[in-house]
C-alpha positions as CSV (number, residue, x, y, z in Angstrom):
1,X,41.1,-83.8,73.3
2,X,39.4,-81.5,75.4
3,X,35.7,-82.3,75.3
4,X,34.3,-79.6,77.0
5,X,35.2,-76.6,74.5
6,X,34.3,-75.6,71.6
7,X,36.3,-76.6,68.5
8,X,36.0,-74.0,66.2
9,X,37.8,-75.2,63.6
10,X,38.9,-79.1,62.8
11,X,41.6,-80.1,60.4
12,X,41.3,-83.7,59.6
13,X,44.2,-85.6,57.5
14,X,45.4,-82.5,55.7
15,X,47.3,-83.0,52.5
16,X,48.7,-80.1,50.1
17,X,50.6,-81.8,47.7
18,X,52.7,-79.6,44.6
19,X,53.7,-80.9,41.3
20,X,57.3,-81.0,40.4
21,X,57.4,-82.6,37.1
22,X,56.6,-86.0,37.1
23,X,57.2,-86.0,41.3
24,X,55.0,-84.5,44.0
25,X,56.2,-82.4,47.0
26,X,54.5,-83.2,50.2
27,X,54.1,-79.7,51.7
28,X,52.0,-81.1,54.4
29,X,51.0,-84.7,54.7
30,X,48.9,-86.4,56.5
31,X,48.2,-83.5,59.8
32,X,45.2,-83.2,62.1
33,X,44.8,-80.9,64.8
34,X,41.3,-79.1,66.7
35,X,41.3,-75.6,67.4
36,X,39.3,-74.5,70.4
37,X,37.2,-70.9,69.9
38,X,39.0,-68.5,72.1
39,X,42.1,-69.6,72.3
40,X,45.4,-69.4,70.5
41,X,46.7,-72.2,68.4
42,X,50.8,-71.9,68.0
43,X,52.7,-73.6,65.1
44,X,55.7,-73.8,65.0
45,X,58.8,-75.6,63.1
46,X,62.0,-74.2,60.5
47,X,61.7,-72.9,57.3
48,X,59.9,-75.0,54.8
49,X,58.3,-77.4,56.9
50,X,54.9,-76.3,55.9
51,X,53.3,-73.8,58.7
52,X,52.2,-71.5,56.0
53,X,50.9,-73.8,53.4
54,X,48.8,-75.2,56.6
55,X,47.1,-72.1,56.8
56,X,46.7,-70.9,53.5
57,X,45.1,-74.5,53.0
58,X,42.7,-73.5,55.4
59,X,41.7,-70.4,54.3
60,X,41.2,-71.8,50.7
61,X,44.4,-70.5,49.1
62,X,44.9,-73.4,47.9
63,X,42.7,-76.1,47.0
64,X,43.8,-79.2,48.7
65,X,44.9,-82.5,47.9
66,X,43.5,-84.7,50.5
67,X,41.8,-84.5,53.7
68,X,38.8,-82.3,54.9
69,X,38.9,-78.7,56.9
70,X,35.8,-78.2,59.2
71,X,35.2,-74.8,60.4
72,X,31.9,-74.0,62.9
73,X,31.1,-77.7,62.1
74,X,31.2,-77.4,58.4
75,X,33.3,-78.4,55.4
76,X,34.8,-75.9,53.8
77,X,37.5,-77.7,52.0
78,X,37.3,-81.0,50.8
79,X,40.4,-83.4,48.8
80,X,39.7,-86.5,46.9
81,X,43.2,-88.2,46.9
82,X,42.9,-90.4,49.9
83,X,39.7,-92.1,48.1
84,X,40.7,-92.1,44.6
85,X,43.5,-94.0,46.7
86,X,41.5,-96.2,48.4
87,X,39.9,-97.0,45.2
88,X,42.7,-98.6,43.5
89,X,43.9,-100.5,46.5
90,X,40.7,-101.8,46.4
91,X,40.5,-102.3,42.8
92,X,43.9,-104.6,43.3
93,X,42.8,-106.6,46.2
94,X,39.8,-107.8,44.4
95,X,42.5,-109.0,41.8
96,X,44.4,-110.2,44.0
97,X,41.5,-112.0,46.1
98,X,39.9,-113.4,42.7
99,X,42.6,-115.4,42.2
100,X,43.1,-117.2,44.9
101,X,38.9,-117.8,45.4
102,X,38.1,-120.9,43.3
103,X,34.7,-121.3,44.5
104,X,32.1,-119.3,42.2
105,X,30.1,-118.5,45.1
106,X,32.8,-117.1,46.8
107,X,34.0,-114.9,44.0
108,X,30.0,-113.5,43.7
109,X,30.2,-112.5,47.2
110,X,33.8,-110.6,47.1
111,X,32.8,-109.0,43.8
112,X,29.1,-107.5,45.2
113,X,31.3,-106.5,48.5
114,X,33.9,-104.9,46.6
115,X,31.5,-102.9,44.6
116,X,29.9,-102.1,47.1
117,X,33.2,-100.2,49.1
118,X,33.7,-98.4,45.8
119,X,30.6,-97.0,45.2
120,X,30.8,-95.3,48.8
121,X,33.9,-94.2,48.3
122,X,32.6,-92.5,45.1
123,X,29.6,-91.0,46.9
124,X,32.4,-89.5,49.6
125,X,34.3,-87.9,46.4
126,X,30.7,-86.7,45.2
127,X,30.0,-85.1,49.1
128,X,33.8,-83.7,49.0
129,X,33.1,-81.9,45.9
130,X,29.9,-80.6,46.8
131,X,30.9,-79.4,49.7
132,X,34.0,-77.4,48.6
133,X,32.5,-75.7,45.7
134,X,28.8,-74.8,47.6
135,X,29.6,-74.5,51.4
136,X,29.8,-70.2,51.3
137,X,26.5,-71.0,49.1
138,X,25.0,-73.3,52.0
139,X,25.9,-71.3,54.2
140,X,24.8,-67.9,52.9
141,X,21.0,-69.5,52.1
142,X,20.9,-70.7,56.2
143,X,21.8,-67.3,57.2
144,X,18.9,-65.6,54.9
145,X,16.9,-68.2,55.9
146,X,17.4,-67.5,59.6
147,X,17.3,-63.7,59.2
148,X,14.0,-64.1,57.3
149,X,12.0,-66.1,59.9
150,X,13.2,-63.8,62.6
151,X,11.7,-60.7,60.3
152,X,8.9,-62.6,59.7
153,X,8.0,-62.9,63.4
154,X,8.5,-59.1,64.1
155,X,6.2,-58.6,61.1
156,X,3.3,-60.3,62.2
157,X,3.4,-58.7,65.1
158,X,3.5,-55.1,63.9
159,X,1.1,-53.2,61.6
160,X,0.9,-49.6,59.7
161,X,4.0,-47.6,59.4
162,X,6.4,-50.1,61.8
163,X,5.7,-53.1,59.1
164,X,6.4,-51.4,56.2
165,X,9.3,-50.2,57.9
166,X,10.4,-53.7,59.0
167,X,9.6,-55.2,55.5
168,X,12.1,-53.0,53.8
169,X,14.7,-54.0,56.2
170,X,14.3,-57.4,55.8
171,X,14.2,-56.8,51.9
172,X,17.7,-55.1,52.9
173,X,19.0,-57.7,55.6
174,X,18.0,-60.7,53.7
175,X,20.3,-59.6,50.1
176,X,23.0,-58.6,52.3
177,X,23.1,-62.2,53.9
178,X,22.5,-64.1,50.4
179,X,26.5,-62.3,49.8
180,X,27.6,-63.4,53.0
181,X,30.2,-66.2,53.1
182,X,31.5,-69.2,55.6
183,X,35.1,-68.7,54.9
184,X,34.9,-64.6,55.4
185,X,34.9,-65.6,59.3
186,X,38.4,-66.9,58.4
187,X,40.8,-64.0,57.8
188,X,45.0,-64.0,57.4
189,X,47.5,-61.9,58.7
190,X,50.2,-61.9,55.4
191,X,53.8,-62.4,57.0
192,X,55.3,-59.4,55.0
193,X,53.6,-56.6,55.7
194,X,55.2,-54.7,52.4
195,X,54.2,-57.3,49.5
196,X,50.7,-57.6,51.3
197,X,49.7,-54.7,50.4
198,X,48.7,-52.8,47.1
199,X,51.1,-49.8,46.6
200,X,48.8,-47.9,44.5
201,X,45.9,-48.5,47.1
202,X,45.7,-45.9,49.7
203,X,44.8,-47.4,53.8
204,X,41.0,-46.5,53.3
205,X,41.0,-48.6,50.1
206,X,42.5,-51.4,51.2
207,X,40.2,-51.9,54.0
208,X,37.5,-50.9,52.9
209,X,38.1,-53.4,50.4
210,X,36.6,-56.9,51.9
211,X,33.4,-54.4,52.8
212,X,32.6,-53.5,49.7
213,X,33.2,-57.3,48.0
214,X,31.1,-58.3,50.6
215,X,28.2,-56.1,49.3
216,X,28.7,-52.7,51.4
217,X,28.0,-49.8,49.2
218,X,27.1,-47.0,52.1
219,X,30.4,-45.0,52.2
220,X,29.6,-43.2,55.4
221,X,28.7,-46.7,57.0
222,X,32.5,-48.1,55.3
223,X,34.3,-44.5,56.3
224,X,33.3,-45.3,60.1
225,X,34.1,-48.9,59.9
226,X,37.4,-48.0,58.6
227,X,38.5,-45.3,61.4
228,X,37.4,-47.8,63.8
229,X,39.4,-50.4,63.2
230,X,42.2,-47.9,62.6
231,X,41.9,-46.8,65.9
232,X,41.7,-50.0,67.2
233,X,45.2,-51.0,65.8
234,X,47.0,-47.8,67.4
235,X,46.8,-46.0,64.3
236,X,44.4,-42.2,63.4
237,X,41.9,-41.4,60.7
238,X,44.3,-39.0,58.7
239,X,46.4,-42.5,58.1
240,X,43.8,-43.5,56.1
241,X,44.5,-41.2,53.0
242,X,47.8,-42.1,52.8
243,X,49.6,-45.3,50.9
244,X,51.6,-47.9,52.2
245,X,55.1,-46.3,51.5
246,X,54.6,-43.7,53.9
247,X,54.8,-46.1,56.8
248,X,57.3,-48.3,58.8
249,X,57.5,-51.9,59.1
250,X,55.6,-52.0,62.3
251,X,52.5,-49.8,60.7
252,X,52.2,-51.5,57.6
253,X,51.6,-54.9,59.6
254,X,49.4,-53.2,61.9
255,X,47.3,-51.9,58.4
256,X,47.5,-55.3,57.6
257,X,45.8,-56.6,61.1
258,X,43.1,-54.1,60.4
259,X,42.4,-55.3,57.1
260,X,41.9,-58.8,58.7
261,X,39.4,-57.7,61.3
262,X,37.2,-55.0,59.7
263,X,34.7,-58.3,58.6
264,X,34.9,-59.1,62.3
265,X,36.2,-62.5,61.8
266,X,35.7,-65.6,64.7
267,X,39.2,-67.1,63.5
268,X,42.6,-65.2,62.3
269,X,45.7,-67.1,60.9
270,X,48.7,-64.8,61.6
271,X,51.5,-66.1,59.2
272,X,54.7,-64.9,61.5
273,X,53.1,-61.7,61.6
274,X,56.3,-60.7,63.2
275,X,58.9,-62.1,61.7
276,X,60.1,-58.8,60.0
277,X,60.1,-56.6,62.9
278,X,62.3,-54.9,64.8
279,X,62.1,-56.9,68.5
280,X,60.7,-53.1,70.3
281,X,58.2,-53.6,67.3
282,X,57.2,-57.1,67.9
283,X,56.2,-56.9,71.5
284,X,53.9,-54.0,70.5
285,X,52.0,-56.0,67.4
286,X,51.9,-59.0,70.3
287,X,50.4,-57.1,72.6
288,X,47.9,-55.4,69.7
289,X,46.8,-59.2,68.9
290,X,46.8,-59.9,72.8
291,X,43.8,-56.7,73.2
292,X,42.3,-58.0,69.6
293,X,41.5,-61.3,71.3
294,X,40.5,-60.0,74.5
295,X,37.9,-57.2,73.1
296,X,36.9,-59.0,70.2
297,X,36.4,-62.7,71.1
298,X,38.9,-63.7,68.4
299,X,40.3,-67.4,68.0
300,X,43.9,-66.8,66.8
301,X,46.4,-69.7,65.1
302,X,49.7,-67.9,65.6
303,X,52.5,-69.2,62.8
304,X,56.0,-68.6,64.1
305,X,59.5,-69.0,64.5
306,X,60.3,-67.8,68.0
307,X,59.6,-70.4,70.5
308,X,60.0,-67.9,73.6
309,X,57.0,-65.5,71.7
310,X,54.6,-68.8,70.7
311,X,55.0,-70.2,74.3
312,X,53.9,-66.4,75.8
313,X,51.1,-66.3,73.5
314,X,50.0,-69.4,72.5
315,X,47.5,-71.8,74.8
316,X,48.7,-75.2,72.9
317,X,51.5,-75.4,70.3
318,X,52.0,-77.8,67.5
319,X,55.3,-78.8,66.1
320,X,55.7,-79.6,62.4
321,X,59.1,-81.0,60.7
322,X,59.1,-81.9,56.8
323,X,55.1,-81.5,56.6
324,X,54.1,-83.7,59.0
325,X,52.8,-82.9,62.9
326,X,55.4,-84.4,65.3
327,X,54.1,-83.3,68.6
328,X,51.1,-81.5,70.3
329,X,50.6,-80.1,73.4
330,X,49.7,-77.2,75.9
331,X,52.3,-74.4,76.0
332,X,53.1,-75.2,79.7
333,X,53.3,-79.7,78.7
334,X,55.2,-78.9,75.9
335,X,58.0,-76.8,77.4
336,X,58.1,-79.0,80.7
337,X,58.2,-82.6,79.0
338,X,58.8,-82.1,75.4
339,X,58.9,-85.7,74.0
340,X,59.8,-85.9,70.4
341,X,63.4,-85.2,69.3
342,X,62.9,-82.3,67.1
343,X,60.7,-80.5,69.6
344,X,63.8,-81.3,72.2
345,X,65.9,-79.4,69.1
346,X,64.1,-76.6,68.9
347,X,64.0,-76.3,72.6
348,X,67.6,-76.3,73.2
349,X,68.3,-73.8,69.9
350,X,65.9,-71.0,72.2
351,X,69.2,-68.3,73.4
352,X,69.0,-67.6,77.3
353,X,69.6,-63.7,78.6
354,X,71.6,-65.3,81.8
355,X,75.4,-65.3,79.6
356,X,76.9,-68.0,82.6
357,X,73.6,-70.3,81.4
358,X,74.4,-69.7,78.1
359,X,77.6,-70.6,78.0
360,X,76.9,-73.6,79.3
361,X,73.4,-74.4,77.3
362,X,73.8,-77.4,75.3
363,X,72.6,-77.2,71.3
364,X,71.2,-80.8,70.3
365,X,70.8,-81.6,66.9
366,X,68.0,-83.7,65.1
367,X,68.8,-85.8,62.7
368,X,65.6,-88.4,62.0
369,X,67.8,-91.1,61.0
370,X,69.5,-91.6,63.8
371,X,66.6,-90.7,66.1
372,X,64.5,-93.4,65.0
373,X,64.0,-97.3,64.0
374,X,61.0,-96.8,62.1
375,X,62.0,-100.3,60.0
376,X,59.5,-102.4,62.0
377,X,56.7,-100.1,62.2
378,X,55.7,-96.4,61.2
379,X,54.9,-94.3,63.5
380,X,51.0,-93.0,63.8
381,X,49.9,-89.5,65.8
382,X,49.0,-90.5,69.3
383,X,48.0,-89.6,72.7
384,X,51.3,-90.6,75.6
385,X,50.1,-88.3,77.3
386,X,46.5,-86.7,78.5
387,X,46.2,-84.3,75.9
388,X,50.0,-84.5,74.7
389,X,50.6,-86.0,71.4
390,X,53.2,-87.5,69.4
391,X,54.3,-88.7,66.5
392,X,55.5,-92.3,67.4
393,X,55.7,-96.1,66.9
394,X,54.8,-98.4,69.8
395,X,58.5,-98.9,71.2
396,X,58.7,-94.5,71.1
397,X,56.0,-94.3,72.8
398,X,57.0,-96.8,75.5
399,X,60.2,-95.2,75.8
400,X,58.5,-91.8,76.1
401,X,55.9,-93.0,79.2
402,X,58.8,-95.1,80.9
403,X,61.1,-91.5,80.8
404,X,58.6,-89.2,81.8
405,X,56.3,-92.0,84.4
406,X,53.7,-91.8,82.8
């Protein structure tokens, strides 16, 4: 990874796992990936192989199952199955290990050691909890803490009519950061802009409505808010009396967009944002988040289908396939060498405007069985090339540096 930038936001070992019956789906299993502020994050894969339960994970949609989401170097989502795991591997070693120790000092020493390993993997469950229930609360106390000691200064410093005036406003300032929240700099772009928005809510209501959660009660202050970010979208104040049935596909998503950036986020997750879109439509809602990122310093992790759109937006892409990250890489080193044979799929599947190129464009098909020997070993997330990764075991990932020279 890149150690110069900034990650905004780390995902570490994700797991969302669903109950079906007395059997688990493994939406996403086991994925890790940085994202660097300013940039945009593309992710990419077919239907059902868990882009958007990635990033309704990490906006705390769902609780998940296992592994940790850090966002501006915090936790805000934590999942306990990995330890509880870990605890009854351990819990079966010692068993195991008892049995064949016959000496009593021996059988002290591995008992101490192995309670040892469980009680910190306890504490860890402990810290997981903690920290997904109270980061917005840990967070919210810093800020009013921080905004407090800066008042505090300007106080002392003032006297008569100017501190009383500055006292209020930090009476003010200080309860409005006590509401604020971590996970309010994390906002989602809703891949159907229809069922993403209340019918019986008109435009000003539904934007207005994260203010007003937040703690905003001055309507003039929400009302100018509002027709700014209308405007900022392509869209004009009189849209804002009117309710989502009164507008096309391509204005409803651009309502939506609004809605995401009147808390003026640091990170969006656009969920195919547009995926139901007439193509004309699409290039203008791509160049609308294009201007968003530019003007407003927005880090963007753009969820799609398209390969041709994510490679013209995105700065990196990752490739997912049944849950699981197969490949990571910059748009340019993932289109040039692309390494893993679902990401070599999807390649070939992109259609080409030249109709003699097309003709001739071969379609290859994935199928994981035949595309790997994993009977040996499994294959682990690594690094075959500077800053390309890929899911592979040791003889992939010979073949994949002996192919490409590396």
């Amino acid at each position: 990874m890149d150690n110069n930038r900034e990650v905004l936001l780390s995902v570490r070992h994700l797991e969302q796992f669903f109950k079906m019956g007395k059997s688990q789906l493994k939406a996403v299993n086991d994925v890790s990936f940085d994202i660097y502020k300013g940039e945009v994050f593309g992710l990419v894969g077919e239907s059902g192989c868990g882009k958007t339960t990635t990033g309704r994970s990490i906006i705390r949609l769902y609780d998940i199952t296992g592994g940790s989401v850090y966002f501006k170097g915090q936790r805000i989502a934590a999942g306990i199955r990995r330890y509880k795991e870990a605890i009854e591997n351990e819990k079966k070693a010692l068993k195991e290990d008892l049995a064949k120790l016959t000496d009593s000092g021996e059988i002290d020493k591995r008992k101490k050691e192995s309670e040892a390993r469980i009680a910190q993997l306890k504490k860890e469950i402990e810290s997981a909890k903690y920290d997904h229930k109270n980061c917005n609360k840990e967070y919210a106390k810093a800020q009013a803490e921080k905004i407090a000691a800066e008042y505090d200064r300007k106080i002392a410093a003032a006297s008569g009519a100017e501190k009383a005036a500055l006292e209020k406003e930090k009476k003010e300032k200080v309860a409005f950061a006590r509401k604020d929240k971590l996970t309010n700099k994390i906002q989602m772009i809703f891949q159907d802009p229809i069922a993403s928005l209340d019918p019986r809510m008109t435009v000003r209501e539904t934007i207005a409505e994260g203010l007003k959660i937040r703690g905003v009660k001055d309507k003039e202050y929400i009302d100018q808010e509002v027709y700014k970010v209308l405007d900022k979208v392509g869209l004009v104040n009189e849209h804002a009396s009117r309710y989502p049935h009164e507008f096309s596909g391509g204005q409803r998503q651009r309502i939506g967009i609004a809605r995401a950036i009147v808390l003026n986020p640091d990170l969006i997750i656009a969920d195919e944002p547009i995926s139901a879109l007439d193509v004309s439509i699409q290039a203008q809602v791509i160049n609308l988040l294009n201007d968003l990122r530019n003007d407003m310093g927005l880090t963007i992790m753009f969820i799609a289908h398209d390969l041709s759109v994510v490679k013209y937006f995105s700065d990196r892409i990752g490739v997912m396939y049944y849950g699981n990250l197969v490949e990571l890489a910059s748009s340019d080193e993932l289109f040039a060498r692309p390494m893993h044979p679902y990401t070599r799929s999807l390649l070939s599947a992109i259609p080409l405007p030249d109709p003699k190129i097309e003709k001739g464009r071969i379609r290859i098909t994935y199928n994981p069985l035949e595309a790997h020997d994993y009977s040996k070993q499994q294959p682990t997330f690594r690094e075959v090339a500077p800053n390309h990764f890929v899911l592979c075991n040791d003889e992939e990932e010979k073949k994949y540096r002996e192919e490409f020279s590396l």
